[in-house]
Structures are given as structure tokens and as C-alpha cells.
C-alpha positions in Angstrom: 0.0 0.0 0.0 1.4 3.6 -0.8 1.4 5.4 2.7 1.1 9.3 3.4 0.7 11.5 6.3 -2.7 12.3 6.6 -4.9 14.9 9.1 -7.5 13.5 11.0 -9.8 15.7 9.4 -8.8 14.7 6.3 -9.5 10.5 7.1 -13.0 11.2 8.0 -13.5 13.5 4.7 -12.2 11.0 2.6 -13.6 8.0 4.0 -17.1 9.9 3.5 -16.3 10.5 0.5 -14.9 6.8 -0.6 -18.6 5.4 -0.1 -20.4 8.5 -1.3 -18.6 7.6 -4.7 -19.4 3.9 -4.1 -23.0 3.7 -3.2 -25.2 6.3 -4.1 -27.5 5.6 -1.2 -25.3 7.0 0.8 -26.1 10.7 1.7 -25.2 13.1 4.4 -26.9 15.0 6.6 -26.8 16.9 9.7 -26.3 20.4 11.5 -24.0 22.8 9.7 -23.1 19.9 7.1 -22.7 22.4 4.2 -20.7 25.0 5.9 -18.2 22.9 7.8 -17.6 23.9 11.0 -14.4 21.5 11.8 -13.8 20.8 8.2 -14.8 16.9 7.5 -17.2 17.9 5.3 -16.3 20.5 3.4 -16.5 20.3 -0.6 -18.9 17.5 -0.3 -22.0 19.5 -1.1 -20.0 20.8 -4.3 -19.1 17.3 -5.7 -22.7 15.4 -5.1 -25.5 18.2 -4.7 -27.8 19.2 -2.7 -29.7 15.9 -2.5 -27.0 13.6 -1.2 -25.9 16.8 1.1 -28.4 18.2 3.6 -28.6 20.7 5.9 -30.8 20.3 8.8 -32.9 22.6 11.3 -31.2 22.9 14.8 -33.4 19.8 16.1 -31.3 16.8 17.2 -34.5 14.4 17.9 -36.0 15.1 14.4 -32.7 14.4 13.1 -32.1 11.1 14.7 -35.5 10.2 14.1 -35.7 11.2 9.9 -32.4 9.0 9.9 -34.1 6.2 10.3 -37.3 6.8 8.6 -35.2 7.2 5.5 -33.0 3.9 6.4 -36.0 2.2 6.2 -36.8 3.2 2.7 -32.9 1.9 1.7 -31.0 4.5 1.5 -27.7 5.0 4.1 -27.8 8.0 6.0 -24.8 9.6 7.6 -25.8 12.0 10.4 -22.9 15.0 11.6 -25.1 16.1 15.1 -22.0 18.5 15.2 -21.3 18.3 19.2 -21.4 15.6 21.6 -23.5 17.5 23.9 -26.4 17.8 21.9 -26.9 13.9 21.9 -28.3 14.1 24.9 -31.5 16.3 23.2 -32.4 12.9 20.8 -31.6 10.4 23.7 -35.1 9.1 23.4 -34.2 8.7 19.9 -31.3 7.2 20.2 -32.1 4.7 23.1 -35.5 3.7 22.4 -35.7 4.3 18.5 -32.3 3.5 16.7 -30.3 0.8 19.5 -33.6 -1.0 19.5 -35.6 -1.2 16.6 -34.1 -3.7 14.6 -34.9 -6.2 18.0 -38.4 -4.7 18.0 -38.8 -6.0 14.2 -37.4 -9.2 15.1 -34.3 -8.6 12.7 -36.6 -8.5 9.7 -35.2 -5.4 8.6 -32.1 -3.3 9.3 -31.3 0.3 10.1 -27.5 1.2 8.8 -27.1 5.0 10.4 -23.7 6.4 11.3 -24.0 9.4 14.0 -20.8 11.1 14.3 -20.1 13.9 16.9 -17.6 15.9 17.6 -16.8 15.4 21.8 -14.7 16.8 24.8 -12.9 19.0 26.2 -12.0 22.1 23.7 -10.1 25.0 25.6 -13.2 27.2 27.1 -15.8 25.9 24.9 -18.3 25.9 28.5 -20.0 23.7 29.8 -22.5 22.5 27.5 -20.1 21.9 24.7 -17.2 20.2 26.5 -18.8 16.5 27.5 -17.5 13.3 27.0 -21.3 11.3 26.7 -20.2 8.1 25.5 -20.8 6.5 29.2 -24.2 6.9 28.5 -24.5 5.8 24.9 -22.0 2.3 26.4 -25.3 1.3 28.3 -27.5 1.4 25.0 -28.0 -2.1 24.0 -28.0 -2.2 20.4 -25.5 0.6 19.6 -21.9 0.3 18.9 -19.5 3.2 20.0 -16.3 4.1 18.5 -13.8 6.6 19.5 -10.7 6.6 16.7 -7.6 8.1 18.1 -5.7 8.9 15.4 -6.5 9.5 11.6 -5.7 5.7 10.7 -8.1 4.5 13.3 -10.7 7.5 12.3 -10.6 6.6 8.2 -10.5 2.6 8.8 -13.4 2.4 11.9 -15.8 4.8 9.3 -15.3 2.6 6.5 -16.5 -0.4 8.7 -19.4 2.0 9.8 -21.0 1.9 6.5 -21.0 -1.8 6.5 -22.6 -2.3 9.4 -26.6 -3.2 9.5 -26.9 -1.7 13.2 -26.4 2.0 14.5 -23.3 3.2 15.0 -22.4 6.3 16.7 -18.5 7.6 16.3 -17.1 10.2 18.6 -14.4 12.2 17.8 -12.6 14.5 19.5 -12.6 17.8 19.0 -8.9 18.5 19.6 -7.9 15.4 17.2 -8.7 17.2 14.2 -6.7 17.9 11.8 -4.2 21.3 11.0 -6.3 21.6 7.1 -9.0 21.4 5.6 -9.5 18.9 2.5 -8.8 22.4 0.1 -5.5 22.7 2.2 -7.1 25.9 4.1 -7.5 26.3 7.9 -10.4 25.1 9.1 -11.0 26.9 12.0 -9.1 27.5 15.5 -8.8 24.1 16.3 -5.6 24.2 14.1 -3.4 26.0 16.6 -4.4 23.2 19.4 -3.6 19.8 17.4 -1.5 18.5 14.5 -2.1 14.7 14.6 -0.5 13.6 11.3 -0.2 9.8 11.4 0.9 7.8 8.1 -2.2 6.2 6.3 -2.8 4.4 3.3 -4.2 6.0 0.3 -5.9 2.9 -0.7 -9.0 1.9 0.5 -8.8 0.0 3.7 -11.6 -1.0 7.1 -10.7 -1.4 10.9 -12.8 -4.0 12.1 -15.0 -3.4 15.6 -13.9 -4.8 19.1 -9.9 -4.9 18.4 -8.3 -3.1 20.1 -4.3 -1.4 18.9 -1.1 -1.1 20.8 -0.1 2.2 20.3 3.2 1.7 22.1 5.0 -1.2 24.3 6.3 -1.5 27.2 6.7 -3.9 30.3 6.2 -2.3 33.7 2.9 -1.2 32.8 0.2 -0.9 31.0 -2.1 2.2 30.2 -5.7 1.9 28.7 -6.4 5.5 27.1 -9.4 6.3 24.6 -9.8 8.9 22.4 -7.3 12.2 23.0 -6.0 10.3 26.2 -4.4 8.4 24.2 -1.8 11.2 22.8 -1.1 12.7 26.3 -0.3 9.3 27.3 2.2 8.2 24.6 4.1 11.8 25.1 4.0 10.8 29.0 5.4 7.4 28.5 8.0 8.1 25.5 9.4 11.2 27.7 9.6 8.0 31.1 11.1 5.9 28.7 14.3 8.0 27.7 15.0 9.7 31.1 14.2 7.0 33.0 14.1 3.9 31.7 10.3 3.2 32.6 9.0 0.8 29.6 5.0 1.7 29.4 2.3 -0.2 27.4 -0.5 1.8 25.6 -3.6 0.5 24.9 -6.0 1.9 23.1 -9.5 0.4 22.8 -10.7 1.9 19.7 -14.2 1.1 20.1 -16.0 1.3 23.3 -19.1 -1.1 22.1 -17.7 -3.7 21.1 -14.5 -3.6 24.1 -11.6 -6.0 23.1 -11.4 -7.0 27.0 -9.2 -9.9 26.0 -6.7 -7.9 24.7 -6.6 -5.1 27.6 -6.2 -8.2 29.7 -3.4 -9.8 27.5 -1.5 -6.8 28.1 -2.3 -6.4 32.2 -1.1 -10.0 32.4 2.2 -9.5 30.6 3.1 -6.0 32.9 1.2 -6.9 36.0 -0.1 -3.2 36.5 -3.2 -1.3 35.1 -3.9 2.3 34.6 -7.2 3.6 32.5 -7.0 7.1 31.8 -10.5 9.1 30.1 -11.6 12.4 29.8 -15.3 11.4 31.2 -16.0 11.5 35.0 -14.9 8.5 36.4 -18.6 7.2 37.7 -19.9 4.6 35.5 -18.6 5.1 32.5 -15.7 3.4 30.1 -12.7 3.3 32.7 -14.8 1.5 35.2 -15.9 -0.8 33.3 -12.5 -1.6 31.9 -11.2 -1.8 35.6 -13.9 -3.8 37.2 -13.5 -6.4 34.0 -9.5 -6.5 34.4 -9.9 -7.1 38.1 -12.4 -9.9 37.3 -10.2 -11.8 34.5 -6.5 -10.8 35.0 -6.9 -10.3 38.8 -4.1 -12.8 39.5 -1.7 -10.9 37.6 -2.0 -7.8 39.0 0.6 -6.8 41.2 -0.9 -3.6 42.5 -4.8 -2.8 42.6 -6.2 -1.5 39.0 -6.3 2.6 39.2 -8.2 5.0 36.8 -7.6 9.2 36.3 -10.6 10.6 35.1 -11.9 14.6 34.6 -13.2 15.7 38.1 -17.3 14.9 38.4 -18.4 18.8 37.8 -19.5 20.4 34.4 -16.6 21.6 32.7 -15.8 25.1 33.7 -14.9 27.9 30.9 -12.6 29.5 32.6 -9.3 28.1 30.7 -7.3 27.3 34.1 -10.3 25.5 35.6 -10.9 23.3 33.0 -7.5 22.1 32.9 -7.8 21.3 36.6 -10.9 19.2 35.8 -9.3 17.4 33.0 -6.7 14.5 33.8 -3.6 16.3 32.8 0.0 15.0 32.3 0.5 16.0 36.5 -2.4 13.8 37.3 -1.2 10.7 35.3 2.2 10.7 36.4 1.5 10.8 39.5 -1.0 7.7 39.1 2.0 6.0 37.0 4.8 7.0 40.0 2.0 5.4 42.4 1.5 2.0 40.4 5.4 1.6 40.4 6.1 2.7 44.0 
């Protein structure tokens, strides 16, 4: 395969528009969709029109809902709710519409939506753009829930999206995207905070659900991250690894719903230590989960109890310096790391 460096912005545009090309049941629609507001989008209304292209009122539940009245008709919607906290207004559509219907019709037909949103943390967004949701959407039955870390993971997991008969909703963070847009412009400020340009092929290629990746190896320990996690972790553990000597593992999960337990447990039984570090409050939701199955399966392995570092339970403040407190920052997890190897 001929590999580039690619943005993340720039995986998810080009992955939409790999099927758009391929199946022309495939159309796009959502809040914003034609303007672009972090870039994943943009030029897709110019190459297929206004039909396959829609923008839609500010009304999340009539969004979800039209999704998959026009999935049952056979076509394949793609839905861009634009921010993660505005799930929460179609959450009756989502949990008792889209995760369950194809159970309520006895699996006689199927509803193929992908909901993407753009989540967390995004220096002084406020409070009610700033959530991580996805512990809510884990307890869904019926719904997958992916969270690519880098733009390989983002391009490969949407491709698998589109072959998927069930919902799936992707999350992505906000300060993964990209440096340009697919014109090779600025998109918008998010530039100045992130520049993650991983190699990627330019053929077409899928990521399949519930495996998780390895994003670095190590032996004293190993670190479960999702999502932009994952990045503070790695610089964490490369800067341990030269000035001390400290060999970390880093696991990333890549999807949520399915969780590649086995794997995250592989890796706890090899470095006999366990870390899970997420931007969501650490109450219920993904790093709990992770540490209460690890502590079932690998228990015998562990050598010190299973710890998590999580974002403080609060809304997330606007004021810049506050939010950075609430957030597990590189402090927090080395001092979690230090504890573990103490």
C-alpha cells in the first residue's frame, strides 16, 4: 500500500467520500453539514449536490428520528449532530428508537445509520459543549460506540461504519482534528491546538469493531487511554522511557461497544499493572468498566490494585485554568503512573 501522512480531518472527509462515490445511497446529513464547521465535510455538497448533502434545522431528535425513517426506505444516512452534547437532546431517539428497533422487528429489517459527533474537552468551549457522553450511549444495547484516536483508526473504523446493518455512533474528539481542511485551508481554531498527522494508506482499507491497537510497548505497565487520552499518554510514557528507563504499554480500545477485554487483559497479564485514563468522569462510565472487568479476569496478575484518572465529576468550567484542573492532565497521570510503580 502507498502510505502518506494524513490529518484527521482529512480520514474522516475522505472516507465519506470513498462510499459517497461507491454507493449512491449514501447521503449526508446533519447540523452545519454544508458549511463545515471543523472541516470533514467541506467540498462534499460541491461534488454530489444538494440531494445527497443536507442541511438540517437545529433539532437533534428530528434528526435522529428522519435517519431512520429514510434507512428504512434503503438509502444509508450519515448524520454529523455536530457536538457531543447535543446527543443528549435525541436520547429518546437514540435509546429507544435507533439501539432498538431492529430487535423490535425481530431482525426482519435493518437500520444502517452512522451518527458522528464531535466530543470533549475544547479550551473554554463551556460547559455545554465540553462533555464526553459516551458513558451513557455504552449502556444502550444495540448501539456500537467508537472513538478513533488517530486519523488511521478514524478513516479505517468509518469505513466499517458503512457496513454495518446496526447503529453506529462515532465520537471524535474535537482536539484530534486535523491542521487543514480537504482544500489545504485552515479550518477553524482548532488548528493551533492539534496537528495529529499519522501515516495512512491511500488505498481503501476498514478497521474491524472490538480490536483493540497497541499504540506503544512497554513492560512495567500498561495504560488503557481512549480517544485524545491516548496522545497525552504516549508523550508521557516516550518522555519516562528515555529519562528514566520506565517501559510503558498503551492500549487503546478503539471502540467502546464492542470492548476488546481480552486484549486489555493480554497486556495487564504480561506488565502486571493497570492504569485507565479518560476524559469522562470516572462514575460509571468506560474506565470502570475496563477496571472492574481487568480485576475480574486478569486479577491474578495484577501486582498492584487497577487505578483510573478521570476529569473531576463537575460540568466543565470555561474558565481556561479551571478546566485544565478538571481534566486529567499529564500531572495527574504521572503521579498515578509514580503510584502504580512505587
Amino acid at each position: 500500500m502507498t502510505m502518506r501522512e494524513i490529518s484527521y480531518v482529512r480520514a474522516i472527509y475522505e472516507a465519506l467520500r470513498e462510499e459517497m462515490r461507491r454507493d449512491k445511497r449514501v447521503f449526508l446529513m446533519g447540523e452545519d453539514v454544508e458549511l463545515s464547521v471543523y472541516g470533514a465535510t467541506k467540498g462534499l455538497l460541491e461534488e454530489f449536490g444538494r440531494d445527497r448533502v443536507r442541511n438540517t434545522p437545529i433539532t437533534e431528535a428530528a434528526v435522529v428520528g428522519a435517519s431512520l425513517g429514510a434507512s428504512l426506505v434503503g438509502v444509508r444516512p450519515v448524520v454529523d449532530l455536530m457536538q457531543g452534547n447535543f446527543l443528549y437532546v435525541a436520547m429518546d431517539q437514540f435509546a429507544n428508537q435507533a439501539a432498538k428497533a431492529r430487535y423490535m422487528f425481530g431482525e426482519q429489517i435493518t437500520f444502517p445509520v452512522v451518527y458522528m459527533a464531535a466530543t470533549g474537552a475544547f479550551e473554554s468551549a463551556g460547559a455545554q459543549h465540553s462533555d464526553s457522553p459516551h458513558p451513557m450511549f455504552m449502556n444502550v444495547g444495540g448501539l456500537k460506540v467508537v472513538m478513533p484516536s488517530t486519523p488511521y483508526d478514524a478513516r479505517g473504523l468509518l469505513r466499517s461504519a458503512f457496513k454495518d446493518l446496526n447503529p453506529v455512533l462515532i465520537l471524535e474528539h474535537k482536539l484530534l482534528y486535523g491542521s487543514a481542511s480537504p482544500g489545504g485551508k485552515a479550518v477553524t481554531a482548532v488548528d493551533k491546538f492539534a496537528r495529529w498527522m499519522t501515516p495512512a494508506p491511500e488505498e481503501d482499507y476498514e478497521l474491524p469493531f472490538g480490536v483493540a491497537d497497541v499504540k506503544r510497548s512497554g513492560s512495567d505497565l500498561t495504560i488503557v487511554a481512549t480517544s485524545f487520552m491516548v496522545h497525552r499518554c504516549l508523550k508521557i510514557t516516550a518522555e519516562l522511557e528515555q529519562r528514566e528507563g520506565i517501559h510503558i504499554e498503551v492500549v487503546d480500545p478503539r471502540t467502546i461497544v464492542p470492548l476488546d477485554i481480552e486484549a486489555i487483559c493480554r497486556s495487564v497479564s504480561r506488565t502486571g499493572r493497570c492504569l485507565i485514563v479518560a476524559e469522562e468522569t470516572g462514575f460509571a462510565g468506560v474506565s470502570a468498566e475496563i477496571a472492574a472487568q481487568v480485576s475480574e479476569r486478569a486479577f491474578d496478575y495484577l501486582d498492584a490494585p487497577v487505578m483510573r484518572v478521570n476529569a473531576m465529576p463537575t460540568p466543565i468550567p470555561f474558565n481556561y485554568g479551571c478546566e485544565a484542573h478538571v481534566l486529567p492532565s499529564e500531572e495527574r497521570i504521572l503521579q498515578a503512573i509514580r503510584a502504580l510503580l512505587r
